[in-house]
PyMOL commands that place a pseudoatom at each C-alpha (Angstrom):
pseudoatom trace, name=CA, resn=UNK, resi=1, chain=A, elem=C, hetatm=0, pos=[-36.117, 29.167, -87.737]
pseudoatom trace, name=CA, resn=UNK, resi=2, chain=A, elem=C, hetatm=0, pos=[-35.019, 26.525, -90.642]
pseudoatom trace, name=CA, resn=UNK, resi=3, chain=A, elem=C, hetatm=0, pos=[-36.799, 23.974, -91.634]
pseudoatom trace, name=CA, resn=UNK, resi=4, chain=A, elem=C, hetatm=0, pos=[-34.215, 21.714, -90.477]
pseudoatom trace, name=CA, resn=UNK, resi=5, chain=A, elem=C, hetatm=0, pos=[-33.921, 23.341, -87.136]
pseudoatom trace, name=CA, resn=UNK, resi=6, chain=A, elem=C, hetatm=0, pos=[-37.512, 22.128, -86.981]
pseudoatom trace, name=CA, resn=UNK, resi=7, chain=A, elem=C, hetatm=0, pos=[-36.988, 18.690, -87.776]
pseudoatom trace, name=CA, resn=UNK, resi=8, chain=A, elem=C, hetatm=0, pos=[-34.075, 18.360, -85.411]
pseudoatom trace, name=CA, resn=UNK, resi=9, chain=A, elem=C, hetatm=0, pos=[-36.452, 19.543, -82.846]
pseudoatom trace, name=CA, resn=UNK, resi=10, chain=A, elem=C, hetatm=0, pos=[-39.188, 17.264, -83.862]
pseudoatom trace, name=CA, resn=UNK, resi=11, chain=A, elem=C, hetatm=0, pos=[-36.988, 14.597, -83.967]
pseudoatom trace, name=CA, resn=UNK, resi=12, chain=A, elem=C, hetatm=0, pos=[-36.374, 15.497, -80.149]
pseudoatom trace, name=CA, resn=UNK, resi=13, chain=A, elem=C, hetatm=0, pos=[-39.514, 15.850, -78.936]
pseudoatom trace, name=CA, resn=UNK, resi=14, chain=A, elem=C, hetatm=0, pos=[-40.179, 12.171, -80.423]
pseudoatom trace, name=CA, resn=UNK, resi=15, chain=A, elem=C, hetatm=0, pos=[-37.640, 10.411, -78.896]
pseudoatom trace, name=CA, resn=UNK, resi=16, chain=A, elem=C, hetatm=0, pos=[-38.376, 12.463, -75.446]
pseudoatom trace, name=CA, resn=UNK, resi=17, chain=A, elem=C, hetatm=0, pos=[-41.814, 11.683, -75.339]
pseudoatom trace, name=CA, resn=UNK, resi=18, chain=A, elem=C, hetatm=0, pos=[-41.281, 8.040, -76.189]
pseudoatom trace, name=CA, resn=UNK, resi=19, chain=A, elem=C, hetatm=0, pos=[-38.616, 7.482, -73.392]
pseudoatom trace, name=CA, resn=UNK, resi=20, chain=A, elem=C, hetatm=0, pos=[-41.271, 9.828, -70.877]
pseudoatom trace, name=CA, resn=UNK, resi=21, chain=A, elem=C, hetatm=0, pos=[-44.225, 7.440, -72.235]
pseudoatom trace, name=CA, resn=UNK, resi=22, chain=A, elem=C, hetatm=0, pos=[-41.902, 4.432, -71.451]
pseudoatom trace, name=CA, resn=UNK, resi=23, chain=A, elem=C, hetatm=0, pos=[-41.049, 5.616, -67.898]
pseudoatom trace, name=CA, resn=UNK, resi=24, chain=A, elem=C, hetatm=0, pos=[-44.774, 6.867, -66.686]
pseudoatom trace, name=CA, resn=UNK, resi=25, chain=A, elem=C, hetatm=0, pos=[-45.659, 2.897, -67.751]
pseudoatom trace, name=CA, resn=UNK, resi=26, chain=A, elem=C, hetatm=0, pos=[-43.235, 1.795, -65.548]
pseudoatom trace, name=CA, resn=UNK, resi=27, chain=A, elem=C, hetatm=0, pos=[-44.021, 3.817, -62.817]
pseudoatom trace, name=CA, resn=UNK, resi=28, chain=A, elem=C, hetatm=0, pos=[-47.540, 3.100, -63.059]
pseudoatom trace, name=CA, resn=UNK, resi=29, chain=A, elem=C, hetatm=0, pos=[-46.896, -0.517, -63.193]
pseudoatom trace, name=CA, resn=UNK, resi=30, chain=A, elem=C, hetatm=0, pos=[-44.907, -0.178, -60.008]
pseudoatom trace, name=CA, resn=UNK, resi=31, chain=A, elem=C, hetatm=0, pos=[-47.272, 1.973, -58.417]
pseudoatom trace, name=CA, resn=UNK, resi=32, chain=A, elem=C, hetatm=0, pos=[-49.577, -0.459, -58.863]
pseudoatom trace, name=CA, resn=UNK, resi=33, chain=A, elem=C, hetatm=0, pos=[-47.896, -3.473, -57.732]
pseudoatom trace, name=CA, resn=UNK, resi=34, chain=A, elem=C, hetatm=0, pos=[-46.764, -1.081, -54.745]
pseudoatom trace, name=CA, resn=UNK, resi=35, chain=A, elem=C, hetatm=0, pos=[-50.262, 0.235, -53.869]
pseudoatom trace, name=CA, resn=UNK, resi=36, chain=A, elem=C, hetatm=0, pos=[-51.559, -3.931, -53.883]
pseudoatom trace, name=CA, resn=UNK, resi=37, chain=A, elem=C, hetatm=0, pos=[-48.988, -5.329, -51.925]
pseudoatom trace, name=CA, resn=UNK, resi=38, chain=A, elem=C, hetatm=0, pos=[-49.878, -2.845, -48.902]
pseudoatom trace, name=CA, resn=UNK, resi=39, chain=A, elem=C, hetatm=0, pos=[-53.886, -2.720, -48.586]
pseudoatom trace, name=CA, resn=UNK, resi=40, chain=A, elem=C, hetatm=0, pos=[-53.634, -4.250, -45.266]
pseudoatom trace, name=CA, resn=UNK, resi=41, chain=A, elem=C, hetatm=0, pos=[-54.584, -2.117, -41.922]
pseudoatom trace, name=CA, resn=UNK, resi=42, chain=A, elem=C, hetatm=0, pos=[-51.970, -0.236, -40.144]
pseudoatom trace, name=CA, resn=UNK, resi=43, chain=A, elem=C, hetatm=0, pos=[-53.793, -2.003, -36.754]
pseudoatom trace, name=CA, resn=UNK, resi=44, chain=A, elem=C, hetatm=0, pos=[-52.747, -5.531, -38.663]
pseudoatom trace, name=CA, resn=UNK, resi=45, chain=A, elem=C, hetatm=0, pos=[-49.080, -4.205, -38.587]
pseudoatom trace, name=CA, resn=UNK, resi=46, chain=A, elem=C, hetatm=0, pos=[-47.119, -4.675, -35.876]
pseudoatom trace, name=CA, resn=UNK, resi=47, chain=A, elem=C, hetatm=0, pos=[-45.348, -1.671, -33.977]
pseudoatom trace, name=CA, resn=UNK, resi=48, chain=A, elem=C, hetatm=0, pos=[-41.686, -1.971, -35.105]
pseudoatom trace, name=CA, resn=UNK, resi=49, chain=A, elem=C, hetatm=0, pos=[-43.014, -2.036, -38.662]
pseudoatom trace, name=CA, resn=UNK, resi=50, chain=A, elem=C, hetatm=0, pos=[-44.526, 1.146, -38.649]
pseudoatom trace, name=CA, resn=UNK, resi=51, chain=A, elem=C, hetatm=0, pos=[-41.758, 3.105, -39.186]
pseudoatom trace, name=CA, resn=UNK, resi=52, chain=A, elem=C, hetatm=0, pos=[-40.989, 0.750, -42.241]
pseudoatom trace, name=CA, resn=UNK, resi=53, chain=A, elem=C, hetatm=0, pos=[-44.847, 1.699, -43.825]
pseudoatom trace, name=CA, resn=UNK, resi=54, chain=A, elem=C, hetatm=0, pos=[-44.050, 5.324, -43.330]
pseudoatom trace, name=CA, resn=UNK, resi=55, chain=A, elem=C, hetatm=0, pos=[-41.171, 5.316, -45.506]
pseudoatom trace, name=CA, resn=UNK, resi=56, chain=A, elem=C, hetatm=0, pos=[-42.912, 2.740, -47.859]
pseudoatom trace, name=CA, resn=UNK, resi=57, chain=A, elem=C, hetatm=0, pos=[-45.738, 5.721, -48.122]
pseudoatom trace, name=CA, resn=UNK, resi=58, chain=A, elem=C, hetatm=0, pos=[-42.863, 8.124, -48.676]
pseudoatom trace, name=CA, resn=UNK, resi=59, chain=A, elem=C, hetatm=0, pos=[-41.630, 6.726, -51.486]
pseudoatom trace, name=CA, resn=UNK, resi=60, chain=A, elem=C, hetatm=0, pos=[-44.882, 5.998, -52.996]
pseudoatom trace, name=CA, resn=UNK, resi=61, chain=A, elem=C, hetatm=0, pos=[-46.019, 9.152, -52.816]
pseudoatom trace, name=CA, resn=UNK, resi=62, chain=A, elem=C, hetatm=0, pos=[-42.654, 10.675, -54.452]
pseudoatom trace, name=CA, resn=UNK, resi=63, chain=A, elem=C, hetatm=0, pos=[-43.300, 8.036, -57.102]
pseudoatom trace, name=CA, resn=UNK, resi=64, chain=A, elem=C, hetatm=0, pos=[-46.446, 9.434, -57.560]
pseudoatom trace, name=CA, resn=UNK, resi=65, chain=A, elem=C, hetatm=0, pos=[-45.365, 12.916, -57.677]
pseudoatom trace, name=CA, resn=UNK, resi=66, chain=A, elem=C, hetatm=0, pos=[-42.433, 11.806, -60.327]
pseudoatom trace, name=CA, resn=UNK, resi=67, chain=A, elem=C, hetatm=0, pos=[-45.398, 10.153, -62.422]
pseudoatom trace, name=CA, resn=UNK, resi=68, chain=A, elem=C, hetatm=0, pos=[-47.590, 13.247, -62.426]
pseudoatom trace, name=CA, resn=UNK, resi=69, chain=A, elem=C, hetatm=0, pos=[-44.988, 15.481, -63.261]
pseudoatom trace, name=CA, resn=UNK, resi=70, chain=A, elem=C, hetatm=0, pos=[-43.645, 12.952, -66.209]
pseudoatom trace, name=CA, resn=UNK, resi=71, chain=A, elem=C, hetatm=0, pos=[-47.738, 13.288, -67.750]
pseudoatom trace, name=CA, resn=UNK, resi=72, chain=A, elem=C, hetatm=0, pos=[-47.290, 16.790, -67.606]
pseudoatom trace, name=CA, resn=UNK, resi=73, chain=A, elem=C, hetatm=0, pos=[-44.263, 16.736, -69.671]
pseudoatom trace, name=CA, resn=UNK, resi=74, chain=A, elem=C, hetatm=0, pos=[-45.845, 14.292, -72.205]
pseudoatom trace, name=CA, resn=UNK, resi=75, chain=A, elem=C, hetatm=0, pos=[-48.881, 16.611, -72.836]
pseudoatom trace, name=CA, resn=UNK, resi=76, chain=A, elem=C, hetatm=0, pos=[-46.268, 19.498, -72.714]
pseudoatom trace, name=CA, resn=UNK, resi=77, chain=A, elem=C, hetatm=0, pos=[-44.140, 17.614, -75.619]
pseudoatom trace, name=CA, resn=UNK, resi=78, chain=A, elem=C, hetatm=0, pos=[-47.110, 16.691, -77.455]
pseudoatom trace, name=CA, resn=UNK, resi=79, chain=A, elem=C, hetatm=0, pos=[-48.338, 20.581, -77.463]
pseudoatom trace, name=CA, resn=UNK, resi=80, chain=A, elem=C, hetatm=0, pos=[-45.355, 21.517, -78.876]
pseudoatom trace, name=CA, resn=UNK, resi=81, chain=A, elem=C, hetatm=0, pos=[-45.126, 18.930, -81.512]
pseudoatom trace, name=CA, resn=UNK, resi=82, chain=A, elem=C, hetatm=0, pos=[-48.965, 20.641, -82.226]
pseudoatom trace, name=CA, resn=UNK, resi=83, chain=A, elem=C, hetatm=0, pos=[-46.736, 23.859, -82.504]
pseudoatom trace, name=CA, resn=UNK, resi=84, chain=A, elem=C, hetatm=0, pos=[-44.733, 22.794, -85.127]
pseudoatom trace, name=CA, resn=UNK, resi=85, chain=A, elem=C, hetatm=0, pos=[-47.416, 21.446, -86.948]
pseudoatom trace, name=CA, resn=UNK, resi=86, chain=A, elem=C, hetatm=0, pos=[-49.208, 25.222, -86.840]
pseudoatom trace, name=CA, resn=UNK, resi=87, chain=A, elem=C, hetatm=0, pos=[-45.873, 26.685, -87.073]
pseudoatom trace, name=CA, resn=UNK, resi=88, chain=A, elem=C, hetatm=0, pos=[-46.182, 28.280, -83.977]
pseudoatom trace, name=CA, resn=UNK, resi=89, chain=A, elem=C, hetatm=0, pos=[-42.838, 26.291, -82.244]
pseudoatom trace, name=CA, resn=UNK, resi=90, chain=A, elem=C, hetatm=0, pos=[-39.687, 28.387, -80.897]
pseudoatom trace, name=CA, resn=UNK, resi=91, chain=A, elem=C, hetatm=0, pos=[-42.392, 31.938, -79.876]
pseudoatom trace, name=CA, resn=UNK, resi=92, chain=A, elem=C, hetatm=0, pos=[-42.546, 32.800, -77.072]
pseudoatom trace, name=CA, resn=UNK, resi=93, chain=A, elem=C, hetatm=0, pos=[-46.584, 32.758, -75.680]
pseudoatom trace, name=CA, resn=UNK, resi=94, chain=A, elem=C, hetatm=0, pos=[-46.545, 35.510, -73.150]
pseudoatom trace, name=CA, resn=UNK, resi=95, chain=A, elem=C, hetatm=0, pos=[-44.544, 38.113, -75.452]
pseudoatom trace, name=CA, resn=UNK, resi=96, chain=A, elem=C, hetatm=0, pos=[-44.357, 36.326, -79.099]
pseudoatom trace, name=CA, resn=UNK, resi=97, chain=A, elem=C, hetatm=0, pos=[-40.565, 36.741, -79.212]
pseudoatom trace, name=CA, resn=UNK, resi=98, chain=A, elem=C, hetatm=0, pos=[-38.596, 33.696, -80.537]
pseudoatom trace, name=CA, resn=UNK, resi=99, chain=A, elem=C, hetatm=0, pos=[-37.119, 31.804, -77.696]
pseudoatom trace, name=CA, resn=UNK, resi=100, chain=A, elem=C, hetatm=0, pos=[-33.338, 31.140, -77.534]
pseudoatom trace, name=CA, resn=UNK, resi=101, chain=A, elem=C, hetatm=0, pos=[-32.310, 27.756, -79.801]
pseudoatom trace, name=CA, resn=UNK, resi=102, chain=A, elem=C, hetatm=0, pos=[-29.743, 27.498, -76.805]
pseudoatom trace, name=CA, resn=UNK, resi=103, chain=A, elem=C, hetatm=0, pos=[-33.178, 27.038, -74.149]
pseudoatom trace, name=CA, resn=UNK, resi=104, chain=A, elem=C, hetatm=0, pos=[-35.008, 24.965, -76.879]
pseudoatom trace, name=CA, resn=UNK, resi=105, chain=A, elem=C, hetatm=0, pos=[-32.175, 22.572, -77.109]
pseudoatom trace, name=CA, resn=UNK, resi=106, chain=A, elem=C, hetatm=0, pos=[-32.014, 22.215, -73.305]
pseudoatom trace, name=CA, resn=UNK, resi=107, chain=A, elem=C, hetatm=0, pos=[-36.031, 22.186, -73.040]
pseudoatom trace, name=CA, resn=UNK, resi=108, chain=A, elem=C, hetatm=0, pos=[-37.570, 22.082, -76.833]
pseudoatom trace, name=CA, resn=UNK, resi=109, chain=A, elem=C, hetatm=0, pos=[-40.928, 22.112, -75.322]
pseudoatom trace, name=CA, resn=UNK, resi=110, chain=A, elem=C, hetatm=0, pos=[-40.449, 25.395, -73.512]
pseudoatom trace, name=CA, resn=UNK, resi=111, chain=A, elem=C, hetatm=0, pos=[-43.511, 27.637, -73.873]
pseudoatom trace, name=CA, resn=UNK, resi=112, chain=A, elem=C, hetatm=0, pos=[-41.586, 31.204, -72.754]
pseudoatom trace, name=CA, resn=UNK, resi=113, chain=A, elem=C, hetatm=0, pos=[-38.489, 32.387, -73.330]
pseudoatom trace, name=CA, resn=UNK, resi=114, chain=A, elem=C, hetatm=0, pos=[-36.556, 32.783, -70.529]
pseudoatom trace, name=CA, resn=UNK, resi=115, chain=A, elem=C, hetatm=0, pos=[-36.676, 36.674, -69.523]
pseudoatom trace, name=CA, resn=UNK, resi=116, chain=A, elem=C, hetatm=0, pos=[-40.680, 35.955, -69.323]
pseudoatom trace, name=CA, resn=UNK, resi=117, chain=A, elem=C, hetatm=0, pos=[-40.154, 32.511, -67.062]
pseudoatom trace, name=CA, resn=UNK, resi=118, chain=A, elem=C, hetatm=0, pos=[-37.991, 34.267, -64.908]
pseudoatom trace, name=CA, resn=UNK, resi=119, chain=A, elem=C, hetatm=0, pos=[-40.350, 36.676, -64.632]
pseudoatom trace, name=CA, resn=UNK, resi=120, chain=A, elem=C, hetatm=0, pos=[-43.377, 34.152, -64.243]
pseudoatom trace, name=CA, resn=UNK, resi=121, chain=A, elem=C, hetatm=0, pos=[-41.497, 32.444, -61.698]
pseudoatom trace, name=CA, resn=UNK, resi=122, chain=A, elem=C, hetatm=0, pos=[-40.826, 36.158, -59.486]
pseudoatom trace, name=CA, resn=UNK, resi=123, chain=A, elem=C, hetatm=0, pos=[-44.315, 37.071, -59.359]
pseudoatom trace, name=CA, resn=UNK, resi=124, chain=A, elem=C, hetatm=0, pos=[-45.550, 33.610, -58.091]
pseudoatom trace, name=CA, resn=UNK, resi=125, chain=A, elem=C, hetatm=0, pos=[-43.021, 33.231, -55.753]
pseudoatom trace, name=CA, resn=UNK, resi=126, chain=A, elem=C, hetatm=0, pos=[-41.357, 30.143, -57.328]
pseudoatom trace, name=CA, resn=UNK, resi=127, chain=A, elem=C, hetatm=0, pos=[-37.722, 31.812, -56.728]
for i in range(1, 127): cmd.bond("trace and resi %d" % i, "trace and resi %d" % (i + 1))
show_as sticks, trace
zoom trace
């Protein structure tokens, strides 16, 4: 890959991580406030409001699964900025192929090409 390819993909990974870091702060934040402005007891709630806390919990909890999965990405972005660094970035880890420019542009901190994801994803029954 060209050293400019590189920096165009650097220059990604930046500016993905920094909106991802900006994001998982506000999600904390409102996680937070969220998780504060419900410590009461569900027996201090009264009936026709249960309903309401359930879906209040719902949407916590898919804010919380949102969250996780935005860390993961961060630590994911910031292993493949390590990549370039060792000039490692664009091979694929499970068969040291170069993954497609085409799947780094649409995920630059992919970590298999995509014959060895799919394949990944078969045998662990993500399909």
């Amino acid at each position: 890959m060209k050293e400019e390819e590189i920096e165009q993909f650097r220059q990604m990974l930046v500016e993905l991580r920094r909106k991802l870091a900006n994001n998982v702060s506000h999600l904390e934040q409102d996680a937070l406030r969220n998780s504060s402005s419900s410590v009461s007891e569900l027996s201090d709630i009264p009936l026709e409001h249960l309903a309401d806390r359930g879906t209040d919990n719902f949407a916590r909890d898919m804010m919380l699964g949102i969250l996780q999965r935005s860390e993961a990405e961060v630590r994911d972005i910031d292993y493949a900025l390590e990549k370039i660094e060792t000039g490692e970035f664009g091979v694929c880890e499970s068969c040291e192929e170069p993954i497609a420019k085409a799947r780094l542009k649409a995920l630059p901190f992919a970590r298999l090409c995509k014959e060895c994801k799919e394949e990944e994803e078969r045998s662990s029954g993500e399909y």
